[in-house]
Every structure is written in C-alpha cells, then in structure tokens.
C-alpha atoms as one frame of an Amber mdcrd trajectory, in Angstrom:
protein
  -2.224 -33.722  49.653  -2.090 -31.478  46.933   0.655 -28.534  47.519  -0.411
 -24.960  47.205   1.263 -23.914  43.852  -0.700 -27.148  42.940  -3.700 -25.897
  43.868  -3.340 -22.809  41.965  -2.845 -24.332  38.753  -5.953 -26.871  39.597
  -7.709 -23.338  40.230  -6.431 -21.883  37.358  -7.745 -24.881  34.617 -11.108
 -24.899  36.006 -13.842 -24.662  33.776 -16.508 -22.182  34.975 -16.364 -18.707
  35.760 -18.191 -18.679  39.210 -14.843 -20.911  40.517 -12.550 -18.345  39.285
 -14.607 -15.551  40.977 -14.756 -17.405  44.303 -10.968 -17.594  44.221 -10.630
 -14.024  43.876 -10.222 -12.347  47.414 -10.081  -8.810  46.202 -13.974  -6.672
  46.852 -16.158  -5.119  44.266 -16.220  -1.351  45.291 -15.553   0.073  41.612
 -19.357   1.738  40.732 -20.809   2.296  37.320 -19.437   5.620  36.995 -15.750
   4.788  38.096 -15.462   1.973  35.899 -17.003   4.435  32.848 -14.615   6.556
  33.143 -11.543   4.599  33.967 -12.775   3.192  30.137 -12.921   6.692  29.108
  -9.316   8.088  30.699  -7.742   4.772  29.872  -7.763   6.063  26.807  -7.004
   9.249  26.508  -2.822  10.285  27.193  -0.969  12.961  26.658   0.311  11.249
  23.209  -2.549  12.688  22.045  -2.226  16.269  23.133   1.975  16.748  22.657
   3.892  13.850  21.000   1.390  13.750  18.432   3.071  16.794  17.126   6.251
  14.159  15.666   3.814  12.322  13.955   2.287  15.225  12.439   5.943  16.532
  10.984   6.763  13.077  10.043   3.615  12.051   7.853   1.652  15.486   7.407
  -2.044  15.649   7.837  -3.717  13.353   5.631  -1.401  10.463   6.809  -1.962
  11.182  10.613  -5.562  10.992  10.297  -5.833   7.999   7.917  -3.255   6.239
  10.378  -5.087   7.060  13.503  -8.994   6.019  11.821  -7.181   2.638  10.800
  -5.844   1.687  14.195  -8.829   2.550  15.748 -10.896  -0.020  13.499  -7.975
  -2.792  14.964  -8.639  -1.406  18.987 -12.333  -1.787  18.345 -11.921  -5.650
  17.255  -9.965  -6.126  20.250 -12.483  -4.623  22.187 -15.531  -6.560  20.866
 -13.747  -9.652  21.552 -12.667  -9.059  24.570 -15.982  -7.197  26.290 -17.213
 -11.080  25.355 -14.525 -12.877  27.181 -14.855 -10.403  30.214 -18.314 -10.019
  30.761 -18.504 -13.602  30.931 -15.667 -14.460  33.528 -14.846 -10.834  35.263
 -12.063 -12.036  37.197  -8.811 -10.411  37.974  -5.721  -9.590  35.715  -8.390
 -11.033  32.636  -7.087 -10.678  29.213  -3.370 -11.578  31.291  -4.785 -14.709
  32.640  -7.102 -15.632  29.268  -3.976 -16.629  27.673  -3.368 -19.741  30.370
  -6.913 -20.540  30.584  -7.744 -20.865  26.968  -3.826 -21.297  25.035  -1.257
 -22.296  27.391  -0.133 -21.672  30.799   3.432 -21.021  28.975   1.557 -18.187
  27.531   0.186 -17.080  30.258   3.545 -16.549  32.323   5.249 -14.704  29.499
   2.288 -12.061  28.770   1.796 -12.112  32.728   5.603 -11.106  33.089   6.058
  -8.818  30.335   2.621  -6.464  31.031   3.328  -6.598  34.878   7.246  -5.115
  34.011   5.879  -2.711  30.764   3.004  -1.392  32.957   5.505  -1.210  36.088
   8.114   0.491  33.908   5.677   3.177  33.163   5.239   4.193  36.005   9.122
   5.980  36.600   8.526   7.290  33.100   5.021   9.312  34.185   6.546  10.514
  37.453   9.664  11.665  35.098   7.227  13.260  32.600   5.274  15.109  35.412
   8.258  16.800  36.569   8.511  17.909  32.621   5.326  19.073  32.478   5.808
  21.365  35.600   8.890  23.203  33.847   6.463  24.797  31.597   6.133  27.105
  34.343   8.964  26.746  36.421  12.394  25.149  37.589  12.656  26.262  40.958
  10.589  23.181  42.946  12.893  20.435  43.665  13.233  17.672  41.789  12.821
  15.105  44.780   9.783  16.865  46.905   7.979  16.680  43.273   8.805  13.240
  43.331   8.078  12.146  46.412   4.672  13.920  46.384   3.794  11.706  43.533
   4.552   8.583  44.623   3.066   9.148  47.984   0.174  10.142  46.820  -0.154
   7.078  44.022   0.433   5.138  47.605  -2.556   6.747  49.641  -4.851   6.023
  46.432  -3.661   2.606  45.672  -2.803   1.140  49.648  -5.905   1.675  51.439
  -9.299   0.334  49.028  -9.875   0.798  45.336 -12.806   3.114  45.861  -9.718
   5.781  46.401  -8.069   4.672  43.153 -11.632   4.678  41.663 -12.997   7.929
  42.542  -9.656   9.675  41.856  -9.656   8.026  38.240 -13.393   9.662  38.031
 -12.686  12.940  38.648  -8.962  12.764  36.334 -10.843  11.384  33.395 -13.159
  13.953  33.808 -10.423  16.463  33.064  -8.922  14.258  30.372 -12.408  14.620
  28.756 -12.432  18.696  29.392  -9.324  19.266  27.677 -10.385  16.574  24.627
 -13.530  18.071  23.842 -11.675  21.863  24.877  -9.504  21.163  21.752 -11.742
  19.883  19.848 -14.244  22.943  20.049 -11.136  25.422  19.833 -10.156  23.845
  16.138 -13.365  24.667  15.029 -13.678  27.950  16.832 -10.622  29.363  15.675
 -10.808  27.690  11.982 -13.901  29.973  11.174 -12.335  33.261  12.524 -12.624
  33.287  16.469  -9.557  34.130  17.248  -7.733  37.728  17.931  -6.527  37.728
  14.600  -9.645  36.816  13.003  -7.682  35.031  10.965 -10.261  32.055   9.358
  -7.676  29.808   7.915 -10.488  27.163   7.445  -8.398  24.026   5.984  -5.265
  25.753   4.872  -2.763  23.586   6.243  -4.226  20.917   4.085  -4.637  22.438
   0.861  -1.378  21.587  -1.771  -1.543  25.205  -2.663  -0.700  26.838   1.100
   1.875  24.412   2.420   5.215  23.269   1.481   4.050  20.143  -0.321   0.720
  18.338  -0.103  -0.884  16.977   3.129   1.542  13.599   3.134   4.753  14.803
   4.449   7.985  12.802   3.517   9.930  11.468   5.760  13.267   9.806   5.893
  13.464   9.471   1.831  11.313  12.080  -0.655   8.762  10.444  -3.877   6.160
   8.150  -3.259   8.292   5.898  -0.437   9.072   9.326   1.959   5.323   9.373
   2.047   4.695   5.826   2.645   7.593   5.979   5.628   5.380   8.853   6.874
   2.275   6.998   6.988   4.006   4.242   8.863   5.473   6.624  11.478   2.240
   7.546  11.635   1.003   4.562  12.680   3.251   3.611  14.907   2.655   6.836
  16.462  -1.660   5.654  16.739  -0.267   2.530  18.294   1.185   4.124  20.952
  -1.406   6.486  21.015  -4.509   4.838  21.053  -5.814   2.122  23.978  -8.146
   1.043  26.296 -10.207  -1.992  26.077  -7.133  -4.139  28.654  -7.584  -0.572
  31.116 -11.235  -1.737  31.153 -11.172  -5.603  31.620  -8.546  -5.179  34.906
 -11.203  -3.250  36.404 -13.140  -6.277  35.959 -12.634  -8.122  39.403 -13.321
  -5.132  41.286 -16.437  -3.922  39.573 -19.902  -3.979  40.903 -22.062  -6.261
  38.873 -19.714  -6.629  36.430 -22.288  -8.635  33.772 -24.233  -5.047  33.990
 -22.096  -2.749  33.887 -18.593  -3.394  32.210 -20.346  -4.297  28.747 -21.878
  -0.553  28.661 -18.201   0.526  29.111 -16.627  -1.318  26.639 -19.761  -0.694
  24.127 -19.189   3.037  24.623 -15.483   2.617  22.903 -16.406   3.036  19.508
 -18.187   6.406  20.492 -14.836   7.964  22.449 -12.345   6.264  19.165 -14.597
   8.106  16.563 -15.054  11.820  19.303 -11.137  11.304  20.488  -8.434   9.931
  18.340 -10.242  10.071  14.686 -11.712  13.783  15.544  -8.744  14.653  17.766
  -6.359  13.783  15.119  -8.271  15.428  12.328  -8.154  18.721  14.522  -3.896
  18.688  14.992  -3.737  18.399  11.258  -6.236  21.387  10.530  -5.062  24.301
  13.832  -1.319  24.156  12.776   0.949  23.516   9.508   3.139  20.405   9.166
   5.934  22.847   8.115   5.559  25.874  11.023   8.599  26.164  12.260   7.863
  27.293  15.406   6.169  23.389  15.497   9.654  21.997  14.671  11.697  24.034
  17.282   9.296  23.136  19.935   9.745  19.837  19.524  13.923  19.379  18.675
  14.141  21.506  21.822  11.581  19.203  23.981  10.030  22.241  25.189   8.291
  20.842  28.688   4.913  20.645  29.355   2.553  21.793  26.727   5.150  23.914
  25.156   5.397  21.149  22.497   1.608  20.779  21.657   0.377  21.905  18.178
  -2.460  23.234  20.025  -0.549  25.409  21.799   1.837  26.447  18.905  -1.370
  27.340  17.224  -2.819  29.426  20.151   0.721  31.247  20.433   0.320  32.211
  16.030  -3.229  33.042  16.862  -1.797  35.502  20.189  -4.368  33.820  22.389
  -3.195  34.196  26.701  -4.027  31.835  29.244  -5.660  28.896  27.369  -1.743
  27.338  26.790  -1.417  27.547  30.888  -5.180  25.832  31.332  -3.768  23.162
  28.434  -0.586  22.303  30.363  -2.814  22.053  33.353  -4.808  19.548  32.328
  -1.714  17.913  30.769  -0.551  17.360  33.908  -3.677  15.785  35.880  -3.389
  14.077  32.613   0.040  12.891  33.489  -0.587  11.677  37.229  -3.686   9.863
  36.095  -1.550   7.965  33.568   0.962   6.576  36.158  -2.244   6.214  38.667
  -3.607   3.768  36.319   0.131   1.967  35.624   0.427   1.339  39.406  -3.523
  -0.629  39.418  -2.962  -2.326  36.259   0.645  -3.676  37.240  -0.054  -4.549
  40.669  -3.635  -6.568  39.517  -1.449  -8.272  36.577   1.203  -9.558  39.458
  -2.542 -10.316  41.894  -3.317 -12.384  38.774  -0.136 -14.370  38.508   0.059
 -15.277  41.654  -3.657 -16.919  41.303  -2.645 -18.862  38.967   0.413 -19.910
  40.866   2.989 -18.342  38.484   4.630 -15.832  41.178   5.208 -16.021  44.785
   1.578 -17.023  46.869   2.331 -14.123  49.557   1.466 -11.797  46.716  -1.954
 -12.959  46.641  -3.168 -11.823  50.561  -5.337  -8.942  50.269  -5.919  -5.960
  53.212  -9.447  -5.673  54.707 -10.523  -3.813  51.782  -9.571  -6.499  49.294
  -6.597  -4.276  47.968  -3.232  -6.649  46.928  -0.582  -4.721  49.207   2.304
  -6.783  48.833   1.783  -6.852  44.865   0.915  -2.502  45.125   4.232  -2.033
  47.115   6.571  -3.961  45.164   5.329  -2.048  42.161   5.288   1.158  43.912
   9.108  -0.236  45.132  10.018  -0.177  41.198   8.822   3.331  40.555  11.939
   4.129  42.994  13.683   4.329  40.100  12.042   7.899  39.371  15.038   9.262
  41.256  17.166   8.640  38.883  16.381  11.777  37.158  17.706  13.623  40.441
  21.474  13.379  38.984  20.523  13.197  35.300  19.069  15.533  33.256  15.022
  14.340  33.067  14.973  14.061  28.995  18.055  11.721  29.151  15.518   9.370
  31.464  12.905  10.165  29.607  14.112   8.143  26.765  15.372   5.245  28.667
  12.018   4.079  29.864  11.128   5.083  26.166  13.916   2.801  24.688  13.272
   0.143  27.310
C-alpha cells in the first residue's frame, strides 16, 4: 500500500493536466477582472516610483531607460513561455512546481524552498516599509498598532476565501495604475510649461549642454567604464524593478476558467512593460536632473515615504502643493498591496510543495473556501518578525531583509 508522501510524488509525475487539477483542493473564485489586475499590480512597486531615484544618480538618463527597455524584452520571453505552460496545466504554485514535473524533482524542492522563504521574507520588509512611508507625514502613531493593523488585516484578506484577497488586489491595482498613468501625464504636463513656474524645461535634463555631463552618469570610476558601471546599476536596478508574469501563473489554480481568461492577462504584459517601466522610466529621466541636489539629499537621508521620489523632488522645484501628499498616498496602498500579494504567493508556493510531497502533508488541507490555512498562517507566523523594527531604528531593518 503505497504511503502518502508516495502518493504525492506518483501525483506529482503524472502526465496530464486534468490529474493535477483534480488533486488540487483549493476553489476557483478569482474572476476575470481580479486576475487582470493582480497581472497588472503584480507589476507595478514602489521601485518604480522612489528607489528608482538611485538608479537614476548612478547611470543618468539615457542608461536608466536603455536598462529598463532591455529587461523588459527578457520579462516578456519569460512571459510568452510561461502563459504556454500555464494555460495548459493551471494548477497551483505553477512555474514552482514546472521545475519537478518537467527537470527534476531536485529542482523542484530547491526553487520551491527558496521562492516560498524570498516571497515570505518580503513580507516583514513591506510591513517595515509601510511604517516608512507613513513618516512622510508623521511619527507620532506607534510603531506596533501600525503593525499589527497590517498584519491583521493581510490575515482577514488571506484566512477566510481568496475572493477577499482578490477583490482587495482589484481595487489596490487600481490605484497602482492611478498613480502610474498620474506620473506619467504630469511629465508631460509640466515638461511643456504647466506648472506654477511655467517653467517648460522640455528635455533639459538630457541635453549635454544643461547638465553636469551627458545623460550617462558615471559611477564608481569616471571615462567610458564609470558609464558602463552605471548602465549595469541600472540594470540591476530594472531587475528588481520590473515583474510579473510568476504573480500571474500562482493565480492560476484559483482562477475561473483559467484556459479563457489567464492567457488575456498574460497577453496584456507587453502593453503595461511598454505604458509602465519603458514610459515610466523615460519620464524620471526627463521631470528631474541626475545632478539636483535636492535628488541626492533626499535619498542619502532616506527621506520616508515619497520624500525620496524624483517625482516629488520635481513637484517641490516646480512649487506644486498637495500632489506630493496624493503621491505618498498611493505609495502606500502601493506598499500594503505589495506584502498582500507576498503573503498569497508564499503561502500557494508552500500549498504547492506539499502536493508534490516535498513539505509536511498537513499543509495541504484547505478551509471550506478552498483557502490553505495552515500554509497562510505559518507565513503570516514569519512576518512576526516585522517587530523587530519596534527596538531598532526601521532603516537599519530595512536593509536586512534587503541584504538577506
């Protein structure tokens, strides 16, 4: 009589998709429209509104934009290939458990392991970085009521069915994509003179002529290899900036009619990498200078919030109120949706191991709703560590979930 982690693996090595789907006890309650916009969001972080401003001083203009056009053209392979591999077997924890099914079970473990504890680790670092975000406009709420309002609510949205998580991923895209296009339209607003100042500095900050330099900033050394160190930090900088298409496929065995609907949401990526990241980053280079100072002091002092976002040192040169406090609004829903979306994805990719018989089987038993709770509240058990920043100070955290 064949044992249960036996069966698992049997489960796991089978070779049609409609097996792997019957084994799957979690419910399809994700609709169209979630599942659109958990594509769209699961792209979109606040990398690409604040910490985008390092890049910028690092590599200048040109090299941020030619950086973040190139990665995209790499995220849209991956995403073609794997909109294939999804479509046809929509199970849980996909791209996680692709690696067993069609390399090596070996390899299926180790990516398992190491995206469950990356996307887990996340989590601590969000609920860190939305208690940043609030000191743009003040100090005075405690550090553990904002951290215990965070977590509780990632509990009610993740604990109960997936429709929560779903419709509260709708409606936090939906200001991810506000705030996108918002930036985008201010660029070219204020670039032809709409501004207080009527000040139509067009493409200054990338003409030779008007900055310190031309638009490939040196970094680390000056000549020709300062600029190519640029380009790389650059990059690196796109690569931590730009995802999506593995927020997509774990949406997969939750989605209704997945062979309908998840390949119009992973066909709609090349659209949001071209209006987003390529535009987006195009836009940071063109509303603020490389070389502003003010740009450079935000950032050595980690001003919280939004106070770090080119945007927002360009709206404070241009004297425009209110719009930074809307920015570092958004910035925040921004922030909560992040760690929203690291509590699903790490809590499907431990679902998915245990499937396949590579963690403990009490992980795999599902609520009423179809919702993992043992695999949800161990993860939500490792965003604990969030309280750490209660008796250091939050940037020190910061940067050991960073460095980890």
């Amino acid at each position: 009589m064949a044992t249960s982690g036996e069966k698992d693996v049997e489960v796991s090595l089978r070779s049609t998709p409609e097996e792997y789907v019957a084994y799957d006890h979690t419910k399809r309650r994700l609709k169209n429209r979630h599942v659109q916009l958990i594509a769209i969001g699961g792209t979109i972080g606040t990398a690409l509104f604040v910490q985008i401003g390092s890049a910028l001083i690092k590599g200048g203009p040109a090299s941020l934009f030619i950086a973040f056009s190139l990665w995209c053209t790499f995220i849209l392979a991956i995403n073609n290939c794997l909109s294939e591999m999804v479509t046809w077997m929509p199970i849980s924890s996909p791209f996680v458990r692709y690696a067993d099914r069609f390399v090596d079970p070996a390899l299926g473990f180790a990516a398992g392991i190491n995206f469950f504890v990356f996307e887990a680790s996340l989590i601590p670092f969000e609920v860190t970085a939305f208690n940043v975000v609030l000191h743009f406009w003040t100090e005075k709420i405690p550090i553990e009521a904002v951290i215990c309002f965070v977590l509780v609510s990632y509990a009610f949205l993740n604990f109960y069915a997936v429709r929560y998580y779903g419709e509260s991923e709708f409606w936090l895209a939906s200001g991810k994509i506000i705030l996108a296009v918002g930036l985008i339209v201010f660029t070219f607003i204020t670039m032809v003179g709409g501004n207080p100042l009527h000040d139509t500095y067009g493409f200054r900050f990338w003409d030779p002529s008007k900055v310190q330099g031309t638009p490939f900033a040196e970094h680390i050394h000056t000549g020709k290899l300062g600029r190519f160190l640029g380009f790389l930090a650059c990059l690196i900088q796109a690569s931590f900036t730009i995802a999506g298409p593995d927020y997509v496929s774990m949406a997969a065995g939750e989605a209704q009619q997945p062979r309908k609907n998840l390949p119009r949401a992973f066909s709609s990526v090349f659209y949001r990498l071209a209006a987003f990241f390529v535009l987006g980053s195009f836009c940071v280079g063109t509303v603020v200078s490389y070389t502003d100072p003010n740009l450079i002091n935000a950032l050595s002092d980690a001003r919280p919030g939004a106070g770090s976002s080119p945007y927002v040192i360009a709206m404070e040169r241009l004297h425009i109120p209110v719009l930074p406090h809307l920015v570092n609004a958004l910035i925040l829903t921004a922030v909560f949706s992040a760690g929203n979306s690291y509590v699903f994805c790490a809590s499907r990719t431990l679902y998915g191991l245990a499937l396949d018989g590579k963690a403990p089987s009490w992980f795999k038993k599902c609520n009423r709703n179809g919702v993992p709770f043992w695999c949800v509240g161990l993860t939500l058990a490792i965003a604990l560590l969030s309280f750490l920043q209660v008796s250091n100070n939050s940037a020190i955290v910061l940067q050991w979930f960073i460095n980890g």
